[in-house]
C-alpha positions as CSV (number, residue, x, y, z in Angstrom):
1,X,81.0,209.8,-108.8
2,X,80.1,208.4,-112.1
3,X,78.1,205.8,-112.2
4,X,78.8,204.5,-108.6
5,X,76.5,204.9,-106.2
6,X,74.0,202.4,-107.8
7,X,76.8,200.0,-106.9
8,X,77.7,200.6,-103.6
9,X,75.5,198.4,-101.1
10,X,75.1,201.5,-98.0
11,X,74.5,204.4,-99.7
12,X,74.7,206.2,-96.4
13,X,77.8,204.5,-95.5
14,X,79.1,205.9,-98.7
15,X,77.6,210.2,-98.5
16,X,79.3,209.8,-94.7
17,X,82.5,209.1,-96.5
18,X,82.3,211.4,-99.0
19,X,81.1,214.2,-96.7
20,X,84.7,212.9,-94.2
21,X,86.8,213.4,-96.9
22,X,85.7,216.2,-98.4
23,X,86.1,219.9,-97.9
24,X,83.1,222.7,-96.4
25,X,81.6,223.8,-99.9
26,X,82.8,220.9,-101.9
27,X,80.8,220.0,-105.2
28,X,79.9,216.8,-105.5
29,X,79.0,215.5,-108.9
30,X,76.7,212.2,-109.2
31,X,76.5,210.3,-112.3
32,X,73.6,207.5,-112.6
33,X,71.1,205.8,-114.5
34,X,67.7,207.2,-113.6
35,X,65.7,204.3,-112.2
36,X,63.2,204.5,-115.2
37,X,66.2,204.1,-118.2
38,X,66.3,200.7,-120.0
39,X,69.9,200.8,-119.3
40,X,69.7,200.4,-115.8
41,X,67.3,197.4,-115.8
42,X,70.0,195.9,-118.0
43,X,72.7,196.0,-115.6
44,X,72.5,193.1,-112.9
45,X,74.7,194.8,-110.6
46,X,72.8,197.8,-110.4
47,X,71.3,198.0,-106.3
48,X,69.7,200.7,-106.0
49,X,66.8,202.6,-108.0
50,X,66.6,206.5,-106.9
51,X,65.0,208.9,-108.3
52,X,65.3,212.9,-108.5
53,X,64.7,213.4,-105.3
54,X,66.7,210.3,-103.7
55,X,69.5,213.2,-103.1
56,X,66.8,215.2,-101.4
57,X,67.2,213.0,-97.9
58,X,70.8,213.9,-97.6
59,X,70.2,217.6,-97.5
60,X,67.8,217.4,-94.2
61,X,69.2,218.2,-91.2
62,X,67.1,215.4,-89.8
63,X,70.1,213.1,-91.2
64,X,72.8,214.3,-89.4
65,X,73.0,211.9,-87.1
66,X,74.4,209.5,-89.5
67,X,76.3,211.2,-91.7
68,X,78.2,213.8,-89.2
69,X,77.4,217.0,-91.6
70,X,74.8,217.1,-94.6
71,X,75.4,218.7,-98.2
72,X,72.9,220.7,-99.9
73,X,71.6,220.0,-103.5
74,X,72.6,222.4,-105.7
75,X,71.3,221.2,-109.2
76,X,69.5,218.3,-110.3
77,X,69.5,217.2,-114.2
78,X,67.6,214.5,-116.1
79,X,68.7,213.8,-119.6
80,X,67.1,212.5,-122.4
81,X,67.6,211.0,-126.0
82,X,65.8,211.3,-128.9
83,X,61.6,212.4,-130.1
84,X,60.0,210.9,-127.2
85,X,62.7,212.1,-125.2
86,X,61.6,215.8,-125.7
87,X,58.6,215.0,-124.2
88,X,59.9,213.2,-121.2
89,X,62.1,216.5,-120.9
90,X,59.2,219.1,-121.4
91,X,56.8,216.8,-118.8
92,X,59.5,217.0,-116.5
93,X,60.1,221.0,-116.9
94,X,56.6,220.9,-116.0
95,X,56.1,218.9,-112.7
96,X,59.3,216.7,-111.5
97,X,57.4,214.7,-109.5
98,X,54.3,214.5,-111.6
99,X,56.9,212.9,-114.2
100,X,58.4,210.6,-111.9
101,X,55.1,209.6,-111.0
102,X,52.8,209.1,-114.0
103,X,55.0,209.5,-117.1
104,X,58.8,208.3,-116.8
105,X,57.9,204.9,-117.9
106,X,56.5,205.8,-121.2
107,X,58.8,208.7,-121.8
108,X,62.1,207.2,-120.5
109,X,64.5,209.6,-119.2
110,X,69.0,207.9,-119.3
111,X,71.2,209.9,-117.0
112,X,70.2,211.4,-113.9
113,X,73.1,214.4,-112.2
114,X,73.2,215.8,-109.3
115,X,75.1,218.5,-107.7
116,X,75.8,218.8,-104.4
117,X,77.4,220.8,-101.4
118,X,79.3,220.0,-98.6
119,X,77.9,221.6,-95.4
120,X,80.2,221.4,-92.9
């Protein structure tokens, strides 16, 4: 999903879908603006503002209950663009949520990824 799921008005409507349709050890790629990128406070039809972790709630087993299954994050990658970007990307080596927290405003991170894993 490239760019999608910022769009779509029930994000858990949506991962149920996804996790329907899809296969048991499926990758699912997720494409989005980090919630901290200029970009994303450009676009009007942008809904929803996650974060790193936002993924992180759909990998609990806790949500099953909803979704019918669960997926597992694999990998999680914040990109960055130019000097002050280095910084963002070293702070965020450092301490994910320490970035997210204190420092993602002032060294703005673009693209968020995420990988994730059909559990089935």
């Amino acid at each position: 999903m490239d760019n999608v799921i910022e769009h779509v008005l029930d994000i858990p409507l949506l991962m149920s879908e996804v996790h329907r349709v899809a296969k048991k050890d499926a990758e699912i790629t997720i494409l989005k603006l980090h919630f901290a990128s200029l970009s994303f406070w450009r676009g009007r039809a942008h809904m929803h503002h996650l974060s790193c972790f936002s993924m992180d709630h759909f990998d609990k087993k806790g949500v099953y209950h909803y979704l019918g299954g669960g997926f597992k994050v694999i990998k999680r990658r914040l990109f960055f663009g130019g000097i002050m970007g280095d910084m963002g990307r070293f702070l965020f080596i450092l301490s994910p949520k320490q970035y997210e927290a204190k420092w993602c405003f002032i060294f703005r991170p673009s693209t968020l990824k995420f990988i994730l894993t059909v559990i089935k």
